[in-house]
N, C-alpha and C positions, 0 to 999 in steps of 0.2 A: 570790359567783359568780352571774351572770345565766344564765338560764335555758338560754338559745343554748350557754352553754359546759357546763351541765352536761350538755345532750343527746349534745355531742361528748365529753365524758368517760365517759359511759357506752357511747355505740360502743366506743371505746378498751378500755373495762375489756369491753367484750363478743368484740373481736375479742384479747384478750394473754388472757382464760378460755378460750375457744374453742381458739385454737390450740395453746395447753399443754397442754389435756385430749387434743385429737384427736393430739398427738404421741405422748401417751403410748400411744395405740393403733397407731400408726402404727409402732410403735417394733420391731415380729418382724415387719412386711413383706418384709424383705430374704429372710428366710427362707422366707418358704411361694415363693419364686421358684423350682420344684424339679418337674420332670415329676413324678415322684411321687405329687404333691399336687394335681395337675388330672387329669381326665378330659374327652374331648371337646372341649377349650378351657374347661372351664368349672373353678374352684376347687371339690375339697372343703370341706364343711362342718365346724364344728367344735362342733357342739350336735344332738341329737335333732331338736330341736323345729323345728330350719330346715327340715327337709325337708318337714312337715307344710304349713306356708304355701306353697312351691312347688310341692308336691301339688296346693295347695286354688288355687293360681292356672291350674298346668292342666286343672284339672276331674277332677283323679286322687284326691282324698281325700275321708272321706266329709263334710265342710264347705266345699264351694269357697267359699260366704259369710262366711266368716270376713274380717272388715276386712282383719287382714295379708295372707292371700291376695289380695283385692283390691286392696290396693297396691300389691303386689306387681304385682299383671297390670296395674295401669296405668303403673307405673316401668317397664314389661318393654315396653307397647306405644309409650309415649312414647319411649326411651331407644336400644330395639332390644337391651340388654344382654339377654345369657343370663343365664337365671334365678341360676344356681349362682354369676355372677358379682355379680350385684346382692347376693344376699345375701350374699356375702364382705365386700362395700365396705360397704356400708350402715349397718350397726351402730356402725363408728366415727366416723361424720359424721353419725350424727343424735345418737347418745348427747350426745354436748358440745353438745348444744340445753340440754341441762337449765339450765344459766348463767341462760337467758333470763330464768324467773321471778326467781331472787333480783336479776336485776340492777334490774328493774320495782320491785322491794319494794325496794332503794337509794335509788331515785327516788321511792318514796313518803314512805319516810323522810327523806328530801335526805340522803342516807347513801352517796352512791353509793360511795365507795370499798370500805365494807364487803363490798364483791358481788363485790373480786377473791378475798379467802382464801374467800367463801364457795361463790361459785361455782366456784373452784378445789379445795375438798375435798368438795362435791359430786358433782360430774361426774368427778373424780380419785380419791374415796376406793376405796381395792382390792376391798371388794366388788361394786360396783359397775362397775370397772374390766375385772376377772376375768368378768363377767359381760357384758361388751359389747366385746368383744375381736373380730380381724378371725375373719369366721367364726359368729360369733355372732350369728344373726339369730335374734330373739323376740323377743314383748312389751315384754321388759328394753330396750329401746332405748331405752324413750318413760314407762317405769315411774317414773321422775322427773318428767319434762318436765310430763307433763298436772295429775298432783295438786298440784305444789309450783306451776304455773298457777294452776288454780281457788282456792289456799289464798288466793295472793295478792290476785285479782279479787275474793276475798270478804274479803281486811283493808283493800280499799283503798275497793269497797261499803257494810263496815258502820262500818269509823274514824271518819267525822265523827256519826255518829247516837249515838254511845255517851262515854260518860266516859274520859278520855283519861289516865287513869291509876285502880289499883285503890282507890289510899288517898286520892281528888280527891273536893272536893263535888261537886254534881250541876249544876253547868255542862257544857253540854257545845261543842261548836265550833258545830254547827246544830242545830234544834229541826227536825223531821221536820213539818213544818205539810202544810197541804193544797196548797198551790202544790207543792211540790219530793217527793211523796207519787209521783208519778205516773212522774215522773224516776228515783226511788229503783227503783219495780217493774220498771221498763224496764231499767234494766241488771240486775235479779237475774235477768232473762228473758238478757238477753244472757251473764250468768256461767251460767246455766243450758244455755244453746246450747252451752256448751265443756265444760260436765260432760258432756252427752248425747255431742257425741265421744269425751272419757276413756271412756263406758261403751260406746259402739260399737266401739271398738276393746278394749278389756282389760272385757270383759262382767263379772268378777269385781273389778271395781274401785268396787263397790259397800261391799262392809267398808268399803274404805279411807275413802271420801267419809264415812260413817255416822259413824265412829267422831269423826273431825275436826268434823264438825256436831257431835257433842253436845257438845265443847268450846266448839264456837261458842255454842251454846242458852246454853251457862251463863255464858259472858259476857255472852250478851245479858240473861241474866235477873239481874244482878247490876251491869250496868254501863249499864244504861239509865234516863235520868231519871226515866222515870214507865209505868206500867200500856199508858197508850194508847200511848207510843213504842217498848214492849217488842210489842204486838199488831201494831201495822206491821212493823217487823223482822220478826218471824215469820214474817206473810205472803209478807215477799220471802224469807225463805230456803224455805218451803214451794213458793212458784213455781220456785226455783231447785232442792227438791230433786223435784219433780215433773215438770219438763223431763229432770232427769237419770236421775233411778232409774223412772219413769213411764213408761207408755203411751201411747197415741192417746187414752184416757179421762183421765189428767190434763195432757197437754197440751191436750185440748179444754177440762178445769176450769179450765185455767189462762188461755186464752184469754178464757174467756168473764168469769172473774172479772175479767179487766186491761180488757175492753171495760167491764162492767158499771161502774168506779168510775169509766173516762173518759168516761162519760155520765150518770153520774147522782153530779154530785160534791158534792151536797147530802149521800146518804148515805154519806159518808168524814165526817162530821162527828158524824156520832152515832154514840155506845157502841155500841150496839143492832147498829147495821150491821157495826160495823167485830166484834163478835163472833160473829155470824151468817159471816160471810165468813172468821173463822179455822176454826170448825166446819165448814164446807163444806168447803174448799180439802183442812182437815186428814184430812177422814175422806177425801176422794177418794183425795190422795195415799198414806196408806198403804195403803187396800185395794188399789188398783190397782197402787203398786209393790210388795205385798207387804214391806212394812216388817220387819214383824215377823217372818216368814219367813226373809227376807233375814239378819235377825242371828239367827237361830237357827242358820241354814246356815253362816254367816262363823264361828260357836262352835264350831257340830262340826268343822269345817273344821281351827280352831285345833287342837282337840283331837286330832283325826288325825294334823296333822304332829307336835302334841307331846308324841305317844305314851303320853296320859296313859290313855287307855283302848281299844278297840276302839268306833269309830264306825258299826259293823255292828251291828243289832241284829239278833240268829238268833230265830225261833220255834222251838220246841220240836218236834225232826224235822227240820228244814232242816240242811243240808249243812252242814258245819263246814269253810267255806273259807280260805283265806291271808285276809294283806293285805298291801299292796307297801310304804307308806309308807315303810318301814326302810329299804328297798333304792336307794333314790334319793337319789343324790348328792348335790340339795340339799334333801334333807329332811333329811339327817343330822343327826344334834347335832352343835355346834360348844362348845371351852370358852370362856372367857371372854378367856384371853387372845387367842383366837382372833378370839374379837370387835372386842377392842380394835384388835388390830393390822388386819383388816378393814375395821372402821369409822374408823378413824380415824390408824393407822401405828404411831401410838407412843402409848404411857399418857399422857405429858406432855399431848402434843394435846386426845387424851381428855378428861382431866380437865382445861384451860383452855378447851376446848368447852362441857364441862358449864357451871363455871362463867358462862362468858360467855352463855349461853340462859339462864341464871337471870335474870343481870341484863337481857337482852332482854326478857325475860317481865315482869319487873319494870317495865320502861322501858313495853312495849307491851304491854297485858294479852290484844290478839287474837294474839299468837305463840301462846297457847295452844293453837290450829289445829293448828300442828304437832306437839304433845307424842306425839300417839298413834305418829305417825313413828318416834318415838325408842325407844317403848315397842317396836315392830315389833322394832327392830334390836336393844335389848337383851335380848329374849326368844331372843334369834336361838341359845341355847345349847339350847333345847327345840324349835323352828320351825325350825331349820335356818340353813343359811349362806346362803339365798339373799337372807333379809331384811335381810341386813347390809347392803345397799345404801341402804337408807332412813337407815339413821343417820349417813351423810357430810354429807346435806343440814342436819337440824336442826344437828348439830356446828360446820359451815361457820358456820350464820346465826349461831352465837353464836360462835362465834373470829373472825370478821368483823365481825358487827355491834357486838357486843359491844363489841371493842379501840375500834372509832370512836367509840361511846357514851362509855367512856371517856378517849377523847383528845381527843372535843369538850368534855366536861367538861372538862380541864386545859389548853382555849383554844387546841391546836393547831391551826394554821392548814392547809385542804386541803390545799394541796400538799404539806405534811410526814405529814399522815396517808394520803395516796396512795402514798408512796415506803414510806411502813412498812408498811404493807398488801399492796405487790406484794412486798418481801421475804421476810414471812410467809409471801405462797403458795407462795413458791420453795421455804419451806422442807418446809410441811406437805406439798409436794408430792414429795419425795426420797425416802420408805420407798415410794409406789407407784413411783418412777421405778425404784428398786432391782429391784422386781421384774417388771418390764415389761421391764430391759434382761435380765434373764434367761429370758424366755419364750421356748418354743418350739414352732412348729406342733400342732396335737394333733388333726387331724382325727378326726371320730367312726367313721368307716369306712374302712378303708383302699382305695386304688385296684381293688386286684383284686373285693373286696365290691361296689363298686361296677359293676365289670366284670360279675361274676355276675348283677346285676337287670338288667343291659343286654340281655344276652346271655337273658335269661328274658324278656322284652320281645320277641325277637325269636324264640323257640320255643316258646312260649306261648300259647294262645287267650285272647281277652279275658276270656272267664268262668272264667278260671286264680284260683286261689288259694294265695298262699303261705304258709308258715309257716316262717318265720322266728323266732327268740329275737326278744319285744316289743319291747325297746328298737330294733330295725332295721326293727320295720316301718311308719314316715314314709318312710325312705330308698328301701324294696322299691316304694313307690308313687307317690316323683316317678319314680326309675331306670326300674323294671319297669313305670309305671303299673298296676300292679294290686291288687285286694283283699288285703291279707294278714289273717293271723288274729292280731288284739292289738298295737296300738301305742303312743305316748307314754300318748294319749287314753283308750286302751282299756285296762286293766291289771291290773282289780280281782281278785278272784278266781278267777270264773265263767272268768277267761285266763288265769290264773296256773296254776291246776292241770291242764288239758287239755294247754295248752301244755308244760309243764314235761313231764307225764307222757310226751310224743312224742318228746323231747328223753331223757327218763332212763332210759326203759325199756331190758331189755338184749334183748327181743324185738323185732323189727321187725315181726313180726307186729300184734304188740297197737300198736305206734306208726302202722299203717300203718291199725288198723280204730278207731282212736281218731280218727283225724282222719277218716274218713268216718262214721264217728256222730255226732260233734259238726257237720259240716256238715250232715246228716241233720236234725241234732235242732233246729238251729239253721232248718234250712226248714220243720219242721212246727210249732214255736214261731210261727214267723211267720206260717205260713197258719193257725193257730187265733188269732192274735190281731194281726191284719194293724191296724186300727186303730189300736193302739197304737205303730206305729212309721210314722204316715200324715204327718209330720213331715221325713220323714228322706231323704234323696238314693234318686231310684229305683234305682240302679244296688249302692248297699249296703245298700237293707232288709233282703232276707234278713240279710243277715252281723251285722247290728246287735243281733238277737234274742239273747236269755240262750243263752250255747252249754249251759250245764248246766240246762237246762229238765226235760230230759229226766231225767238224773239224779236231782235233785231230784222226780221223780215215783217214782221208786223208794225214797227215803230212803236216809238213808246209811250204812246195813248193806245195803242191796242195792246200791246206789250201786257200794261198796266189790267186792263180789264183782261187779259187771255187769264193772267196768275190770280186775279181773284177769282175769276169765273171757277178755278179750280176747286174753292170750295163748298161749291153749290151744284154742279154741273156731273156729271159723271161722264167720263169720253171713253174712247172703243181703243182700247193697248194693244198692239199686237200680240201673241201667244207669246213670242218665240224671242222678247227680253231679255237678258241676264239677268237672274236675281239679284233685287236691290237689298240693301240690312242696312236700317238707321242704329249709327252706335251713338247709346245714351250714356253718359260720364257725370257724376260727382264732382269732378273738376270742372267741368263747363259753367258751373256757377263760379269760380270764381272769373271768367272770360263773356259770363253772360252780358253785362253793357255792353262789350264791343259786339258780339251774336246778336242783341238786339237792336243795338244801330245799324249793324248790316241788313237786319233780318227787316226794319222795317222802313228800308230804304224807297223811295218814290224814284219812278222808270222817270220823271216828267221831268221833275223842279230840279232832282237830285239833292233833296234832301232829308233827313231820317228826322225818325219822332221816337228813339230807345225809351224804351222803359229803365227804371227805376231800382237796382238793387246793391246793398250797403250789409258788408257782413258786420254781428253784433262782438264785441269783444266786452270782457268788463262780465260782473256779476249781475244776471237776470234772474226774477221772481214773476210768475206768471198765475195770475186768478183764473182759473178756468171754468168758473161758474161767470164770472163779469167778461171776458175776453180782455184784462187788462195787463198789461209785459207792463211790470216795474224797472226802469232803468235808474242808473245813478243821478240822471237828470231830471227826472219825473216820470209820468205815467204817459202810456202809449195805449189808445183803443186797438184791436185787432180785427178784420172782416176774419181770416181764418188763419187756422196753427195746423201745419202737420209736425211728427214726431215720428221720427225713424231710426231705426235700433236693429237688431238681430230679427226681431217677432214682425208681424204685417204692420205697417204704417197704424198711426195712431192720427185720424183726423177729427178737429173742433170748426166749428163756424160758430159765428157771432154777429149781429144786426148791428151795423155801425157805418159811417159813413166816410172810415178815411182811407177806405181800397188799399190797406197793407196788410199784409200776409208773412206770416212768419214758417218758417221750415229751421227746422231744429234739431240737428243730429247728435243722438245719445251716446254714438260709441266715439266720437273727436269730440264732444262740445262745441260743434261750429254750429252758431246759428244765424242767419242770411233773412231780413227783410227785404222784400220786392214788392211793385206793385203789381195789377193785376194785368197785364198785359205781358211782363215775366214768369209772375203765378200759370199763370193758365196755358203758356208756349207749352209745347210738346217734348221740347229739353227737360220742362220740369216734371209736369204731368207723366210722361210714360217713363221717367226714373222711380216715381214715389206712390206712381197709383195703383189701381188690381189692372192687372196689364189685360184681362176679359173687357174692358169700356172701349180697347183698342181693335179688337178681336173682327171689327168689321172690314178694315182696311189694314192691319199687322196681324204678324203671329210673333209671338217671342220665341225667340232661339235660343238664348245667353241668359240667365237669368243670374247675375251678381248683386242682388240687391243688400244695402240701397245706393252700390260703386259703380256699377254698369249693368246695363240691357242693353242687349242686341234684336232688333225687332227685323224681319224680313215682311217686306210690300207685298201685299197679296196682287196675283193678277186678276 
């Protein structure tokens, strides 16, 4: 096959990968066609994290620098689409970019066919799929595309320099002389130019790169002819990792180093130079990228989602706060078969992936690069479900490449390994097709939620702050444009417990002088140590400042008694506050356990005593004269029912002694048993009550009943 034809074969195999992946996204379109599901003309979101980038593109979050946000504003300025729309569309016509690099790695190998199963259970494996769905706009778009790029730019860079198989004498295809030395730096600069976007856009995409170099390192240091062609290599991958993980000081080192040998190419010829020039380059690039840093942070990092320890280290006296990692969807643990079918649909897959990267690895010793990939996605039972994504790619490249390897072996002619190759993707591709044809909408905030920030946008002084449960407030600040207290971003403890506390109290007293002490405490943090936040958006410094500064000066036995005292005590606010507005949600009941286990978290022991809430499914019958909820199981006493519809709350009580409470919504049919430590929190109470019981400490702003209230803190 001439060259001309395989260029047209891989278009081919790039537009029949393309369009099967982006089908399979395409495929609950029909569905989100539902007033419901837009506001404004623009689509809900179906991710936290979308909100955040269309925050930071209208200059409402505290990073409008953030690359997505800026692509965001430039797709927004070029295109004219409304933001909410861009991010709907988006995710599923870039995700199926991912194709691109295995189809390149086809063509390096003259393998092209191998890049439809591979690029086909790449961009289609379901974690990945689940993860870039319409709706889903984040990083995950491109979380494929860049790394499994640069992998390739770097097997196609260092392949002719190195031994072309692991168990080969030391022939290699080229010897790395001084003619073609110069050549070789130039492109690691140019493979470095597309690392430095990988890291401008996903700044944390540092692990990733690291860990795949040190793969690389040991091939080079095992598969290189000799001493002096291992010291070349080096240099270019240190230029290439110093454009990527590096500053202004090793892009200048690197500059200066790539002038210095194209001008003075006498010394590329001696030992002397060429080790002077790996000590230079070396020591530049880690000090300045923080090498060593970097995988210390990428460790903890690890360790945090994989819950193997607490990645807070307390001094002795410091506040004994939460940690969220648990609580997040995709941090969770995943089991194994969970993984399999994730990564890759079915075990059979699986396991003729595995094998097939074996023999790739075999065949091509720089596949290597990818193992760490694999490693991500297999761990993904400790690290969460979100890694599964990574492992469709390696999988792909060995049930693709692999089959070719072997069917070139047994002398099959292209076009019969073309036709077997596209059948396979058909098939590895039918467990996500399964589940794609079953998707349905799932926006992250319903219409009225949305309504509520709009509507706080509009009755609101800019220097408003809301407080919102964290998970909503990206949403509260593209809607509302304004600061909220604790978002995706923001989460850690120092949020978790203030927030939670405002949320679970049954006082609305203490809820109402919690949040103007933490805003308090949160301005005088800033103004004693204003330099330390000299960094950061003018408009959110204050808000950015540790909210438990303050606390944490009392220790946490005074701690403990300051935030009770809150609900007894009345203390002296200063006038000149921003206005606080607790937002109240319909959804928070289903996040209420984890609100409650924050909310009633101890400063001392660190440890919580949640309340109790279990939503009812299944057909219920309720006695309202006896206070008795018939279930399918038997009978259930009840202390109290409320009932909430269109019209005012309908509330019952009942003399009973088993502290459950039922809340029963008329217009979904959900109905939510809690105990009374749930019941009586302020999440629930100022969603379903006469908002006048609140009237000494809130006013109501917002009234969405029974989906949201917005209450602003009286001074």
């Amino acid at each position: 096959m001439n060259d001309r034809s395989r260029v047209i074969l891989c278009i081919g195999i790039f537009i029949i990968t393309y369009a099967l992946t982006l089908g399979l996204r395409l495929y609950e379109a029909p569905a989100w066609d539902n007033p419901a599901l837009s506001i404004q003309g623009e689509k809900l979101l179906a991710t936290h994290d979308a909100y955040y980038w269309l925050a930071g593109a209208k200059d409402t979050s505290k990073n409008p620098d953030a690359a997505l946000a800026q692509i965001t504003g430039w797709v927004h300025a070029i295109t004219g689409m409304q933001y909410g729309n861009l991010a709907f569309w988006l995710p599923v016509f870039v995700a199926p970019l991912a194709v691109i690099p295995l189809i390149l790695l086809g063509r390096h190998w003259r393998l092209e066919e191998g890049a439809l199963t591979a690029g086909v259970l790449t961009a289609g494996c379901l974690g990945f799929v689940l993860r870039t769905r319409l709706g889903f706009y984040d990083t995950d778009i491109l979380a494929l595309f860049f790394p499994l790029l640069v992998y390739v730019l770097l097997i196609m860079l260092f392949t002719p320099w190195l031994r072309s198989g692991w168990f080969q004498g030391k022939d290699v295809i080229k010897e790395l002389s001084q003619e073609n030395r110069m050549r070789f730096l130039l492109q690691s600069v140019g493979a470095g130019l597309i690392g430095m976007a990988y890291m401008w856009f996903y700044p944390n995409a540092g692990a990733v790169l690291l860990t795949s170099l040190g793969a690389l390192v040991l091939c080079i240091l095992v598969l290189a002819p000799s001493w002096r062609q291992t010291g070349w290599l080096i240099i270019g991958l240190l230029m290439f990792l110093g454009l990527s993980l590096g500053g202004p000081v090793s892009w200048l080192g690197v500059a200066a180093l790539f002038w210095i040998l194209q001008r003075k190419v006498e010394w590329q010829s001696t030992g002397k130079g060429l080790k002077w020039a790996l000590i230079a380059l070396g020591c530049i690039v880690v000090i300045d990228a923080n090498i060593l840093g970097m995988i210390w942070s990428g460790v903890m990092k690890v360790l945090g989602y994989a819950k193997i320890f607490s990645t807070d280290i307390r001094r002795e006296g410091d506040l004994n706060l939460p940690m969220v990692v648990q609580s997040i969807r995709e941090a969770q643990n995943i089991d194994w078969g969970g993984i399999i079918y994730r990564v890759a649909g079915h075990w059979a897959v699986f396991a003729a992936g595995l094998l097939g990267f074996g023999y790739v690895l075999y065949s091509y010793p720089l596949a290597l690069i990818f193992v760490p990939m694999l490693g991500m996605a297999l761990f993904s039972f400790a690290l969460g479900n979100r890694f599964t994504m990574y492992g469709g790619a390696v999988l792909g490249l060995g049930l693709g490449f692999g089959l070719s390897l072997l069917l070139l072996r047994l002398h099959i002619r292209k076009s019969l390994r073309v036709v077997v190759q596209l059948a396979l993707s058909l098939v590895v591709l039918l467990p996500t097709l399964e589940v794609a044809s079953g998707l349905s909408p799932a926006p992250i905030l319903p219409k009225p939620y949305a309504q509520t920030f709009l509507e706080l946008k509009e009755k609101t002084p800019e220097n408003a702050r809301l407080w919102p449960w964290w998970d909503y407030g990206y949403a509260g600040q593209y809607y509302a444009e304004r600061i909220t207290f604790g978002d995706g971003g923001i989460h850690g403890g120092s949020i978790l417990y203030p927030a939670a506390r405002v949320h679970m109290t049954s006082s609305p007293r203490q809820a109402r002088q919690m949040m103007q002490y933490i805003t308090l405490s949160q301005r005088e943090e800033f103004a004693a140590n204003s330099t330390k936040y000299k960094n950061m958006n003018e408009f959110w410094k204050p808000y950015l400042a540790d909210p438990v500064a303050g606390l944490e000066d009392m220790g946490p036995e005074g701690a403990k008694e300051f935030v009770r005292s809150l609900a007894d005590k009345e203390y002296d606010w200063p006038n000149d506050l921003p206005p606080q507005y607790l937002v109240l949600s319909w959804e928070n009941l289903r996040l209420a356990y984890w609100i409650s286990f924050y909310g009633s978290w101890d400063l001392v022991t660190g440890q919580a005593d949640p309340g109790r809430i279990q939503q009812v499914r299944g057909e219920v019958n309720f006695d309202l004269d006896k206070g008795h909820m018939e279930l399918e199981g038997g009978t259930l006493e009840l202390n109290g029912l409320d009932v909430v519809d269109h019209e005012d709350p309908k509330h019952f009580t009942w003399d009973s002694d088993t502290g459950i409470y039922g809340l029963l919504n008329r217009i979904t049919s959900e109905l939510y048993l809690m105990d009374e430590k749930i019941y009586n929190s302020m999440m629930v109470q100022m969603l379903i009550r006469n908002p006048s019981r609140f009237k000494a400490n809130f006013e109501l702003t917002v009234d969405n009943y029974p989906w949201n209230r917005a209450y602003r803190a009286k001074n």
